[in-house]
C-alpha positions as CSV (number, residue, x, y, z in Angstrom):
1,X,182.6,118.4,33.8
2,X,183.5,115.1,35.7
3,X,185.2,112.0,34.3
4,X,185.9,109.1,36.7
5,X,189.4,108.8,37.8
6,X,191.4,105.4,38.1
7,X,192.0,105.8,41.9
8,X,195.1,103.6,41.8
9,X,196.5,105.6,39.5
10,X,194.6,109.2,39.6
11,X,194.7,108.5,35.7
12,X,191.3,108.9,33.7
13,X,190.7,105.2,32.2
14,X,190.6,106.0,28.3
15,X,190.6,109.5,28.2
16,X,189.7,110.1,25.0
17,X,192.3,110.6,22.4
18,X,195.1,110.1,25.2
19,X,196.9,106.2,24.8
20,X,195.9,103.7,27.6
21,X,199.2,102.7,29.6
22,X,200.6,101.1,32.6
23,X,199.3,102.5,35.8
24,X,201.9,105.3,36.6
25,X,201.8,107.5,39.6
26,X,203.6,110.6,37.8
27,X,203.2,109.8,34.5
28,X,205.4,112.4,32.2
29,X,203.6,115.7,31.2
30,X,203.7,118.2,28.3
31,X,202.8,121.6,29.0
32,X,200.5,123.0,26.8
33,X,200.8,126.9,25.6
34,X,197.4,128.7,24.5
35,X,197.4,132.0,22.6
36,X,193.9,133.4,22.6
37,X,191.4,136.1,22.1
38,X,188.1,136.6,23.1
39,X,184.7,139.0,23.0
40,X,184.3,139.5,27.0
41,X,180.4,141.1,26.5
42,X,178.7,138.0,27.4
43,X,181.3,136.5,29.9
44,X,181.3,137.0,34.2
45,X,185.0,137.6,33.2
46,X,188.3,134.8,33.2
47,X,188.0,132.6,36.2
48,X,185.0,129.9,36.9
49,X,182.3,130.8,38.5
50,X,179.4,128.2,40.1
51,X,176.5,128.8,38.1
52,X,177.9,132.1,35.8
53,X,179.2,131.9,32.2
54,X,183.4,132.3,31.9
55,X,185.6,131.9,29.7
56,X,187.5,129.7,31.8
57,X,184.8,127.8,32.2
58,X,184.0,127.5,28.9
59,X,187.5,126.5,27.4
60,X,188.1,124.0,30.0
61,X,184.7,122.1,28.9
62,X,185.7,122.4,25.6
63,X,188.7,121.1,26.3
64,X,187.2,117.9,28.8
65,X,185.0,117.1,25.7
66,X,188.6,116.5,23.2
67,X,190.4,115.1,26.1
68,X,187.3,113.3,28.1
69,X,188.9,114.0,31.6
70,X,188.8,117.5,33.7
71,X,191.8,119.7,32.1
72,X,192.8,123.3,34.4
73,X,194.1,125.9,33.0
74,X,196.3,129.1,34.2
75,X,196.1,132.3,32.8
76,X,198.5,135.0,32.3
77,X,195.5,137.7,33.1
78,X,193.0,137.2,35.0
79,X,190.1,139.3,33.3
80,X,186.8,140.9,35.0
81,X,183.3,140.7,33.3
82,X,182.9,142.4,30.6
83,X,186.5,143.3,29.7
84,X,187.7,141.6,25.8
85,X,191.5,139.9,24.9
86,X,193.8,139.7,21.9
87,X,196.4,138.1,23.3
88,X,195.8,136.5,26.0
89,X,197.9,133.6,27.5
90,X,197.2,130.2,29.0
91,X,198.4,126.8,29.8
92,X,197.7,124.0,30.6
93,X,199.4,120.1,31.3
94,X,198.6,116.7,29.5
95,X,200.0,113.6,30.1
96,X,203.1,112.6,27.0
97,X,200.8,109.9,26.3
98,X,198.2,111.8,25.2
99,X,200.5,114.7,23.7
100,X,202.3,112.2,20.9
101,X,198.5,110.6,20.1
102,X,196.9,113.8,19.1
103,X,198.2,113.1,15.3
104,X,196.4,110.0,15.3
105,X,197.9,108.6,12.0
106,X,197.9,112.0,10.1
107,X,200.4,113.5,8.3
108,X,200.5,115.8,11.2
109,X,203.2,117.5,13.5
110,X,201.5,117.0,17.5
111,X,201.1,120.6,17.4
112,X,199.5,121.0,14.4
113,X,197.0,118.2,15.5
114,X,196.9,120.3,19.1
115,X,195.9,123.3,17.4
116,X,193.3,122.0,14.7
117,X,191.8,120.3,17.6
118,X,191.5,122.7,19.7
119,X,189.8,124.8,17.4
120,X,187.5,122.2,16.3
121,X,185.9,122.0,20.0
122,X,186.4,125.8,21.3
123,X,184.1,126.4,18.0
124,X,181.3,125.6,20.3
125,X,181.5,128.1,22.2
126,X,180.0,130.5,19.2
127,X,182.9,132.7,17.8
128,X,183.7,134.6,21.2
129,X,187.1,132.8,21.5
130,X,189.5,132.1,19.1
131,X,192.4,130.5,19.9
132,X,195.9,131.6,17.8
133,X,198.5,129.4,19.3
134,X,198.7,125.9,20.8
135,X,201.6,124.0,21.0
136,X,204.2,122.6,23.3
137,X,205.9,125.1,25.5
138,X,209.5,125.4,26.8
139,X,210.9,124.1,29.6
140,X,209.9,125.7,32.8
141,X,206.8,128.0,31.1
142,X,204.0,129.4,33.5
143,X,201.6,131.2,31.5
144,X,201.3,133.4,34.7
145,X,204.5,134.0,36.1
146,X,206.8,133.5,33.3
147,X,205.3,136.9,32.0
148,X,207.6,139.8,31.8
149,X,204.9,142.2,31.1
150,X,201.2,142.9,30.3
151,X,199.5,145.4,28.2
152,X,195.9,146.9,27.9
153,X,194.2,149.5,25.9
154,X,191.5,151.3,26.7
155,X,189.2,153.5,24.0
156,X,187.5,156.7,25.0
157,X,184.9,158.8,22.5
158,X,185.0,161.8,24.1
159,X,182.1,164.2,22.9
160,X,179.0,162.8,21.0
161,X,180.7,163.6,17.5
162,X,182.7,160.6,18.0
163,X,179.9,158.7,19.1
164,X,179.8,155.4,16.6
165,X,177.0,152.8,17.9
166,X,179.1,150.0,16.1
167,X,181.7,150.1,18.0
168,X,179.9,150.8,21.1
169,X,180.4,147.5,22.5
170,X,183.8,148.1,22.6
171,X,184.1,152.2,23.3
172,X,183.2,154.4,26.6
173,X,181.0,157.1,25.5
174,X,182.1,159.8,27.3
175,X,180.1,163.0,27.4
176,X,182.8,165.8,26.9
177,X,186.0,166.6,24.8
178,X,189.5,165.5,27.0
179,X,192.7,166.9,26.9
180,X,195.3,164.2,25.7
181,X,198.0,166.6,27.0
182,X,196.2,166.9,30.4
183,X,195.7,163.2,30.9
184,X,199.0,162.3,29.7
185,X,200.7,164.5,32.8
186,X,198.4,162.9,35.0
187,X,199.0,159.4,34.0
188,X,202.9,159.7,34.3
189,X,203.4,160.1,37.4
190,X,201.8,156.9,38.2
191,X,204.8,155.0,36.3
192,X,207.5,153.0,38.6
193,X,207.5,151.2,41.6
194,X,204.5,151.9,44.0
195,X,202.3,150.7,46.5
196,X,198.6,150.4,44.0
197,X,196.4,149.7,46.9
198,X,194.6,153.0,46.3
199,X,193.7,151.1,42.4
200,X,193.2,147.9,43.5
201,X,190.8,145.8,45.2
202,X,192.9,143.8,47.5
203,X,193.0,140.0,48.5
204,X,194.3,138.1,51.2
205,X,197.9,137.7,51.9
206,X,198.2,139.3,48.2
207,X,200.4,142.6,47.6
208,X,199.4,145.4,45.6
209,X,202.8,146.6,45.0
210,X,203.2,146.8,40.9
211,X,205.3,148.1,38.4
212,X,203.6,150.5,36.0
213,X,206.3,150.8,33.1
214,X,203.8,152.8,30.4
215,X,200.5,154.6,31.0
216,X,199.7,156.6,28.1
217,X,196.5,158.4,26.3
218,X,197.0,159.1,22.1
219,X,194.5,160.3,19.6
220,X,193.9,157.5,17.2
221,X,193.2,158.2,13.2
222,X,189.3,157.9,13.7
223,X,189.1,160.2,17.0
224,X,189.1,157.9,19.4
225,X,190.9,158.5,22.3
226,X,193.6,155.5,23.1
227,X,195.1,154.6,26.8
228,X,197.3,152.3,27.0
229,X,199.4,150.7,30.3
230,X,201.8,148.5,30.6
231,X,202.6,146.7,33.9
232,X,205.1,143.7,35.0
233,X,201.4,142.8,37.0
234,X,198.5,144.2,37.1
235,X,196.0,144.0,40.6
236,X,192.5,143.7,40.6
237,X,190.4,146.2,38.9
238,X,193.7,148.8,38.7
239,X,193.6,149.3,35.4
240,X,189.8,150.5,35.1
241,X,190.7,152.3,38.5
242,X,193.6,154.1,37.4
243,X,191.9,155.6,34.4
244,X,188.8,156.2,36.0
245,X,191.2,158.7,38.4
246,X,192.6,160.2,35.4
247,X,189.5,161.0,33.9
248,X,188.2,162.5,37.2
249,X,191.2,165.4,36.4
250,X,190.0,165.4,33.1
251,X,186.5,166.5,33.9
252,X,187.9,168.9,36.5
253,X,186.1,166.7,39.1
254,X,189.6,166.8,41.1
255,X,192.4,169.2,40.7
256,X,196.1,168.0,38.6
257,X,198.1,166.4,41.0
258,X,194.9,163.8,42.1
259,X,196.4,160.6,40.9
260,X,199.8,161.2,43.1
261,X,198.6,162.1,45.7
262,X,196.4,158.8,45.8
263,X,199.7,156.5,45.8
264,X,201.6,159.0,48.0
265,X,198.4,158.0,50.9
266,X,197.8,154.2,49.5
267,X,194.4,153.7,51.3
268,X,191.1,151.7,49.6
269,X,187.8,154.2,49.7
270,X,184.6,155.6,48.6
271,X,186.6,157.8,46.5
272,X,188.0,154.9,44.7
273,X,186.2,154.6,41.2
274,X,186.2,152.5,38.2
275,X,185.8,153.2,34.8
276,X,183.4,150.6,32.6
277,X,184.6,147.4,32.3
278,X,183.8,146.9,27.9
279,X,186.4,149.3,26.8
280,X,189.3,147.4,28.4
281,X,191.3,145.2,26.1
282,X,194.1,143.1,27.4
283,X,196.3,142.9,24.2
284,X,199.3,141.8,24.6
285,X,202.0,139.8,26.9
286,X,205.5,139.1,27.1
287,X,207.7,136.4,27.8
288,X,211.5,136.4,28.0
289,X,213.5,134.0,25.7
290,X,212.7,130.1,26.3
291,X,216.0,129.8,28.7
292,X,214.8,132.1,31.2
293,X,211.3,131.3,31.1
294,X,211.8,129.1,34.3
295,X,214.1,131.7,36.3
296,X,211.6,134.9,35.8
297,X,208.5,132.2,37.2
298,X,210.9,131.6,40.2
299,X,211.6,135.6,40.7
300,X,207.5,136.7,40.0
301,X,206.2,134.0,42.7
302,X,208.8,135.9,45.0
303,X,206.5,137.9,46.7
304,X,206.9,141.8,46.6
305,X,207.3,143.4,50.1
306,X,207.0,147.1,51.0
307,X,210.7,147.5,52.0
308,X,211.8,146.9,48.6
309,X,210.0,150.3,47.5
310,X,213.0,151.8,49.2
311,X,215.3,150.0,46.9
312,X,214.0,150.9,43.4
């Protein structure tokens, strides 16, 4: 979505239910902090694709049609196709101008307005995204690297008896029983500091040095089979990739011990798997209190070189 700019300015003339001003060449900004779930079935994942349905892509047009001008957001996780959020985390900037006019005259706080607005448009997108939170965020916020942590769960039915096609959607079906207490050894030793390039699908200049601070599998009351990590970061695809190792020891496809040996030898091959994308659920992340919010951005965007394995 495209709205003309005022190239003087780079302003959009009359954007919507912003305040026409002065041309300013900085004018001041509020930044915007989204809390937000969504159904991932139908989506090619997080991030804007030409030509493929996102949920990016479909909040920022929702949000072009209340603000009438292109808005970008950034997101705390960066989600594949398929995979679902409860809490997911986002932000993005408008202009003070058009922060103080969202009340409009109502007996309304700004942020109250932000939020029942917000809602009112992202409705269009047909119940798949919900948004919990919008309001102004602290000084210094970045949705992305403010974040201490992230967390993820992932649900198993292992063994056709816990087969449920109503939850199917959002459940692997996997064929045979699992040992919790097997998996669980397996998983640990993929917790600290490490070089994930055997789990991740690497991009340019980008390091897949991560640290995994919980992976965990527990029986739920229903059956289902629970993992769950927790990461200051997570690379791409090394969640799914991590438990599609451990499940390789728990079919006795590879011998205990697999998953160490993968980050002892960090190399990206054919033996690198994933496990399906609709179980994956990114529920939850953290922030430190507002004061620090700008200082843990500055230390994430430092970027995360091999020599400092040795120090941790």
């Amino acid at each position: 979505m495209n709205f003309p700019l005022d190239t003087a300015s780079g302003r959009v003339p009359d954007a919507g239910i912003g305040v026409a001003g002065a041309n300013t060449v900085e004018p001041a900004t509020v930044r915007i902090r989204l809390r937000l779930a969504y159904d991932g079935s139908s989506f090619s994942g997080w991030a804007t694709q030409p030509g493929r349905r996102t949920v990016q892509g479909s909040l920022e047009e929702a949000l072009g049609l209340l603000f009438r001008r292109d808005v970008r957001t950034t997101v705390a996780g960066r989600t594949d196709a398929g995979v679902h959020a409860r809490g997911q985390v986002a932000h993005f900037d408008l202009t003070e101008a058009e922060y103080r006019a969202l009340p409009r005259g109502k007996n309304l706080t700004e942020d109250e307005a932000l939020l029942r607005r917000v809602r009112g448009v992202t409705s269009r997108i047909g119940g798949e995204v919900f948004v919990h939170e919008a309001r102004a965020a602290a000084d210094g916020f970045d949705a992305r690297f403010s974040a201490l942590w992230r967390r993820y769960s992932y649900r198993i039915a292992d063994g056709q008896h816990r087969w449920d096609p109503l939850t199917r959607s959002m459940t692997l079906w996997h064929p045979r029983e699992l040992d919790p207490g097997l998996l669980n050894t397996e998983a640990q030793v993929a917790l600290g500091r490490h070089d994930f390039l055997s789990y991740c699908r690497p991009k340019n200049f980008a390091t897949t040095i991560r640290t995994l601070e919980a992976f965990t599998f527990t029986r739920a009351e229903d059956g289902i089979l629970v993992a769950s990590l927790q990461a200051d970061a997570f690379c791409h695809n090394m969640v799914r990739t991590l438990i599609g190792a451990v499940l390789r020891v728990g079919d006795g496809e590879e011998a205990p011990g697999w998953v160490e040996r993968r980050i002892a030898e960090p190399i990206r091959d054919h033996r690198t798997r994933m496990a399906a994308p609709h179980p994956l659920v990114l529920e939850q992340v953290a922030y430190p209190e507002d004061d620090q919010l700008g200082l843990r951005a500055e230390t994430t965007r430092a970027r995360r070189r091999p020599e400092d394995l040795q120090r941790s």
